[in-house]
N, C-alpha and C positions, 0 to 999 in steps of 0.2 A: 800802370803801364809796364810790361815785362819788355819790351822794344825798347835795343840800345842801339846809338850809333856810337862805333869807334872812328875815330877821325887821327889824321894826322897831320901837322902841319910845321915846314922846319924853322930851329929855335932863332929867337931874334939874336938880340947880342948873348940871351942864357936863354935855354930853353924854359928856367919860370919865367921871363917875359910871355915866351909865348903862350902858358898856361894861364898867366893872369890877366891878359888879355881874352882869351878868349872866354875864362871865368865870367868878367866883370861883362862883357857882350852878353853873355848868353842867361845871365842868372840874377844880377842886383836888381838892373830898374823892371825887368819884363817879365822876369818868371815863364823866359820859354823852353829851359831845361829844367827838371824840378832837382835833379844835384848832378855834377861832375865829377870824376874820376880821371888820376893820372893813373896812365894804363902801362905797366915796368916792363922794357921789354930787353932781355938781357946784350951784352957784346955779342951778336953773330959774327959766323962767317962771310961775310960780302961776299970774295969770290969774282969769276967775271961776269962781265958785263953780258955776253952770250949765255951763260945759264939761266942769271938771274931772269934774263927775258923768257926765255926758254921756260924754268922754273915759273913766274908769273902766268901763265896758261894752266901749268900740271895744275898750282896751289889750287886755281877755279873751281875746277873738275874734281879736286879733292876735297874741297870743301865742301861740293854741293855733295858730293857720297858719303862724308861723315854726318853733314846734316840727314840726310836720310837715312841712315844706319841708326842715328840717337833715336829721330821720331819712332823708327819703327821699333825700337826696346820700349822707350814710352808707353805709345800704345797699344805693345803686348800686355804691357806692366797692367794697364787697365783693361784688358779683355780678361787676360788670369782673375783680376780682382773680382773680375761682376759684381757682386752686389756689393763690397765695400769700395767702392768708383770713387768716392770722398776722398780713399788714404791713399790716393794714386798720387797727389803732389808729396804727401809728405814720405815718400818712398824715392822720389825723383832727386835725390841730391847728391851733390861730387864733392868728392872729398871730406863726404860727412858733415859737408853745411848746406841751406838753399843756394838753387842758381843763382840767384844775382845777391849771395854775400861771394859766391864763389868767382863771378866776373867782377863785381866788383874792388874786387881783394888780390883779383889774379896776381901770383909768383908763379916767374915757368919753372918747370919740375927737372933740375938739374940731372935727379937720377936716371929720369926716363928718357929722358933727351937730351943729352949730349950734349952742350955748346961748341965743345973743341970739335964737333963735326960741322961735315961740308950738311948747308940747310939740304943739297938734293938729297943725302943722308936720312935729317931729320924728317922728311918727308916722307921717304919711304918706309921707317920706323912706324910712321904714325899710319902710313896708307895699308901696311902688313899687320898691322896690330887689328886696324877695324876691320879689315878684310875678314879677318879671323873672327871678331867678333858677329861679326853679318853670318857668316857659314854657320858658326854655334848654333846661333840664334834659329837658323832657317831646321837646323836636326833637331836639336829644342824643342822647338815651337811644332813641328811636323809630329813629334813623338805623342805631344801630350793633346794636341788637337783628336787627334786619331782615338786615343782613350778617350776624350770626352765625349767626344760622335756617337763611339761607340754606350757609353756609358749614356748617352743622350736617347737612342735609338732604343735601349731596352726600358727607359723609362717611359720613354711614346709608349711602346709598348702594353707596359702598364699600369699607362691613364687613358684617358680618350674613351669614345663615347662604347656603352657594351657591343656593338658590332662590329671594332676593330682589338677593341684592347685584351691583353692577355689574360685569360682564367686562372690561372693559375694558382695565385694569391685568394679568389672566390672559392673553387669549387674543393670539395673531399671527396675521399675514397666512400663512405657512404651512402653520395648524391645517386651513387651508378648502380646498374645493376651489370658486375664485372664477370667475365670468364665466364658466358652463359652463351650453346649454340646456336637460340632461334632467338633470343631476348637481345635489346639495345635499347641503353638510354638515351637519348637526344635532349640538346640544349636549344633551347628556345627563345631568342628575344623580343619581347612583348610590350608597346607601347604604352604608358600607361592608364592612356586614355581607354585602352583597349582589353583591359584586364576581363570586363565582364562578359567580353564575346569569347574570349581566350577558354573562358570555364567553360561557358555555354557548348563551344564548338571541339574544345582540341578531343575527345573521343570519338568524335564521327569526318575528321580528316580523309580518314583515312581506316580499312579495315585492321580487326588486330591491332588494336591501342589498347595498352591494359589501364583499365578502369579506373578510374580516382589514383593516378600515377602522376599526376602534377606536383608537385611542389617549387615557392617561390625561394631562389635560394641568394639573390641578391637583387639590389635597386641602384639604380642614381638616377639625376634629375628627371630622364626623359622614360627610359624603360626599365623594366624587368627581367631576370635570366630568367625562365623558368625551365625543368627539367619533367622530361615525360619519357613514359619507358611503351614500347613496343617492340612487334616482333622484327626482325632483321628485315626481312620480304617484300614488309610496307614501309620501307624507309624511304626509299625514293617519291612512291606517292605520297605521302605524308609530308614531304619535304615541298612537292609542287604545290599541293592544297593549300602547306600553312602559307608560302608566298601570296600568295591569290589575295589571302586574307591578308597581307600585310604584319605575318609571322613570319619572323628571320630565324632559322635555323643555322645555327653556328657549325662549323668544319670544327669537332673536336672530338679526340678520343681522348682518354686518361691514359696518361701516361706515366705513372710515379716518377721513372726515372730520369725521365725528360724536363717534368715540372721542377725536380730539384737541383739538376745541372743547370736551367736557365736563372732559379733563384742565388745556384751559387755564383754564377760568372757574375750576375748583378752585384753581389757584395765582394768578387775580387775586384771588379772594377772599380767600385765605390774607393776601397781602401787603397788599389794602386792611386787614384786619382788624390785621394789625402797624402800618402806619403811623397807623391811627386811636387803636391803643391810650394811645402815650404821650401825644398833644396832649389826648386824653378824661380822663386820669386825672389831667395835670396841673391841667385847666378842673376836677376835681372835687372837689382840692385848695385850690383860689383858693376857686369858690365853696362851700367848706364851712365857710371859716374864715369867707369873707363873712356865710355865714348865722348862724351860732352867734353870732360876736359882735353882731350886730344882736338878736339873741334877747337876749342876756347886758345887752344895750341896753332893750331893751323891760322886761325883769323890774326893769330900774334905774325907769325911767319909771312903773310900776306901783308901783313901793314909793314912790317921790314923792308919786304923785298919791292914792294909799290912805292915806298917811301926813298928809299936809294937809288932805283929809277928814275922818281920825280926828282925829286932833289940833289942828288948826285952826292958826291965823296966830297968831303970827310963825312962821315955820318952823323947827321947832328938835325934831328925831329924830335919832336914829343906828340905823344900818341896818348890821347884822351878818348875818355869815355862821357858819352852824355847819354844825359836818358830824360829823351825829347817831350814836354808837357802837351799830350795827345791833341790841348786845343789848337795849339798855338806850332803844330809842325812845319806850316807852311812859311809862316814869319820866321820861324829857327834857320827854315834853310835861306831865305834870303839875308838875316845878318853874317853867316855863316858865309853865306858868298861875297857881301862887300869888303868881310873881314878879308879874305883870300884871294880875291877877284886877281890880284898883283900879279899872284904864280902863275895863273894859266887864263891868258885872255881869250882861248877858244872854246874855253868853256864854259857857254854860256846859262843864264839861270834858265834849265828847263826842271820844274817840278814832275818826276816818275811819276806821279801817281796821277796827274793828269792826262787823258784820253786823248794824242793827238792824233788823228786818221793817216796812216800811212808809215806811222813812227812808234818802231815798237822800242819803249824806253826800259820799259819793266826789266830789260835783260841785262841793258848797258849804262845803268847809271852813271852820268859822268859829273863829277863837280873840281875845280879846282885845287880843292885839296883833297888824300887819300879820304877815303870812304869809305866803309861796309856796315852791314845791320846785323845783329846779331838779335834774333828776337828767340826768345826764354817759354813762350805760348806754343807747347809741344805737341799737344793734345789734342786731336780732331773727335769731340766727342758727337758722335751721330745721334 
């Protein structure tokens, strides 16, 4: 299960009351958390009562943008990978461990954020940090997409079947007959079912076809390139006839100069794409632990400032993590509620994830005591 809840609920006469309480509810006889976490959440600034409310909206809406900032480093992280898509989790970690030794281990980051600041502060620290990171990301990802396209587009190029793909890589200067007034070579693609009509007939196409001037100069599955020389004159009948016959004549002239500017852009592209890849994947790494833990920051800051709302001054909550046993979710939130039912009696047990007609819950969880989910499952692998 990567799905955690953080909860909050304020301390009895110590707030290990209320940890071991809720411990012994949630873990000895039933096994409907499979383990608990106290979740440390340092002295903030409280502040007044109008910000914190105030604040309580922004954190929403900040949350749900760092959540989406992380996803989408995620999974850039595995589009960059392609074909190693396996070593995409173990590239995913913050602070240089997995995500849930890092939720479960949370210390807030004194250096980066501040305590002696006002939280509207810390929030905007955090909301200007991923802002940045989302921008990065979107130049980034726009740079190295464009080289791949393009890098993608000459490899179409050439593969694919011989009546689209590039000659290039096939044919030589010896195939032609070059820098000649009335003479042309023409390329020819030939099904291979069809080779024995091709011999029989490609001389009488058309007039003026020089005589046993076929040669086959490549194959794949389906057809043949063949190459046949005539005069300039009869190219265009030649070209009607071989259609008739279900002989494709290819648009090519020899070009030296052109074949090897397209082979070379192929291999600058090739090597800009290797040289971008490590320093892209390394940048995806740094900023994806950046953003998670500013997230893992933000969901601290929201059980704070939700928790001194609910519960009011002095400040005195303990803020746990559970990490809910997938069978048994349904039974967690009803013990969860008769433990807490005390705090908020309008908050009745309505399970989110049940479909009621007319009630959309999925947005507004409400339960008794603070709330949020924090799930770790980043990846929308298609």
């Amino acid at each position: 299960m990567t799905e955690f809840w953080l909860i909050s609920a304020p301390g009895d006469k110590t707030c290990q009351q209320t940890w071991d309480k809720m411990t012994i509810a949630t873990t000895r006889p039933n096994n409907l958390s499979t383990s608990n976490y106290k979740f440390s959440i340092p002295d903030l600034k409280v502040g007044t009562l109008d910000v914190l409310v105030g604040l309580s909206d922004d954190l929403a809406k900040l949350d749900s943008f760092v959540e989406s900032v992380v996803k989408k480093v995620a999974q850039y992280m595995a589009d960059v990978l392609e074909d190693s898509r396996d070593k995409v989790q173990e590239n995913l970690l913050a602070n240089g461990v997995d995500l849930i030794t890092y939720i479960t281990r949370f210390q807030w980051d004194m250096a980066k954020y501040p305590i002696k600041q006002s939280l509207k502060n810390i929030s905007e620290i955090v909301s200007k940090q991923v802002t940045q990171i989302d921008n990065d990301l979107k130049a980034r990802a726009s740079a190295y997409n464009n080289l791949k396209g393009n890098l993608q587009n000459l490899e179409r190029k050439n593969a694919g079947s011989l009546l689209t793909r590039s000659l290039a890589d096939i044919v030589k200067k010896e195939d032609f007959v070059l820098d000649s007034e009335y003479l042309i070579t023409l390329l020819v693609v030939v099904p291979k079912v069809s080779y024995a009509d091709w011999s029989k007939m490609y001389e009488t196409l058309a007039e003026m076809v020089v005589p046993r001037s076929t040669n086959l100069l490549f194959e794949d599955g389906d057809s043949g390139l063949f190459s046949v020389t005539l005069f300039r004159k009869a190219m265009d009948d030649f070209r009607h006839k071989a259609r008739e016959n279900r002989f494709i004549v290819r648009d090519f002239q020899y070009n030296e100069e052109e074949m090897k500017a397209d082979k070379e852009e192929m291999n600058r592209l090739s090597t800009d794409k290797k040289k971008q890849f490590g320093p892209l994947v390394r940048w995806l790494k740094v900023n994806f632990s950046e953003a998670f833990i500013a997230w893992i920051h933000i969901k601290a800051l929201r059980v704070f400032v939700e928790s001194v709302l609910r519960y009011g001054l002095p400040v005195n909550f303990q803020a746990m993590l559970l990490q809910p046993n997938k069978k048994n979710m349904k039974k967690l939130r009803e013990v969860l509620y008769d433990l807490y039912k005390h705090l908020d009696s309008s908050a009745a047990i309505i399970d989110a994830s049940m479909d009621i007609p007319g009630l959309n819950l999925s947005q507004q969880e409400y339960y008794p005591y603070v709330y949020y989910k924090i799930d770790c499952n980043l990846l929308d692998f298609k």
